[in-house]
C-alpha positions as CSV (number, residue, x, y, z in Angstrom):
1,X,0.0,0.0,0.0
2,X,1.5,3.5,-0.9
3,X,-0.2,7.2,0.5
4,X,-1.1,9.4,-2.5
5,X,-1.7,13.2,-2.8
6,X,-2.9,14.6,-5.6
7,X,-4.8,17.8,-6.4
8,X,-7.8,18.5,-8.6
9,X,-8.9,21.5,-10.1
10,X,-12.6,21.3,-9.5
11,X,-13.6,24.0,-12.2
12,X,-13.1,28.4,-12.4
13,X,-15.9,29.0,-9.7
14,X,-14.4,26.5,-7.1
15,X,-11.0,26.4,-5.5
16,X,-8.3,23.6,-5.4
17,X,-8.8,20.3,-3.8
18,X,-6.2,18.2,-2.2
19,X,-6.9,14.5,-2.4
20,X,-5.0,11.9,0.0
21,X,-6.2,8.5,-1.0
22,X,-4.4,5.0,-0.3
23,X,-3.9,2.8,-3.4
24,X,-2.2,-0.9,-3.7
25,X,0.8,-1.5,-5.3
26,X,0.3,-5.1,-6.2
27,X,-1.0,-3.5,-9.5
28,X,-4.4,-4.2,-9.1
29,X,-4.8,0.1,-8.7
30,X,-7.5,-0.3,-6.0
31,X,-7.5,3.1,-4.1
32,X,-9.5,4.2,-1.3
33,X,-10.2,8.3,-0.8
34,X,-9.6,9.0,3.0
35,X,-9.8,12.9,3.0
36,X,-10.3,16.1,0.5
37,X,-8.7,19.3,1.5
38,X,-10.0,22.7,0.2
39,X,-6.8,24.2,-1.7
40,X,-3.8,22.9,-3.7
41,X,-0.9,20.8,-1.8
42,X,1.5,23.9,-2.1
43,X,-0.7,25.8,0.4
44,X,-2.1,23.2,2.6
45,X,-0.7,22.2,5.8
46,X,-0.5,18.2,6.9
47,X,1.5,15.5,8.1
48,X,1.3,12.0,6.7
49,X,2.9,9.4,9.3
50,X,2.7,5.5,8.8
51,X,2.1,3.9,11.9
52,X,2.6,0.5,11.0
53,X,2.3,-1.7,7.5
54,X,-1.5,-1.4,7.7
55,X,-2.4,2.0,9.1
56,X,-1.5,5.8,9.0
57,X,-2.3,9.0,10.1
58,X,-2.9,12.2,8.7
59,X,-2.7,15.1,10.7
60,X,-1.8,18.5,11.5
61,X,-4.7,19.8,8.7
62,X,-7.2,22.6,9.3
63,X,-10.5,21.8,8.7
């Protein structure tokens, strides 16, 4: 399992969304979306932290 941020440019009257989602690397590209931020990855503040092989945490985001 990998962690991946991307961002999406939901259209000119909306702002950026960051997108942290979990997807499997055994190629089968199975992803789960675990949290949408308002605003791009260069201005948002958070921490990713794996805990252990099966879980992680996101944190230090405003909501």
């Amino acid at each position: 399992m990998r962690a991946v941020v991307v961002n999406a440019d939901c259209g000119a009257t909306t702002n950026w969304q960051t997108q942290v989602y979990v997807e499997k690397v055994d190629g089968s590209r199975k992803t789960d979306i675990l949290i949408r931020l308002d605003g791009p990855p260069g201005d948002m503040k958070y921490k990713i932290s794996w805990l252990n092989d099966d879980e992680f945490l996101i944190s230090e985001f405003d909501f």
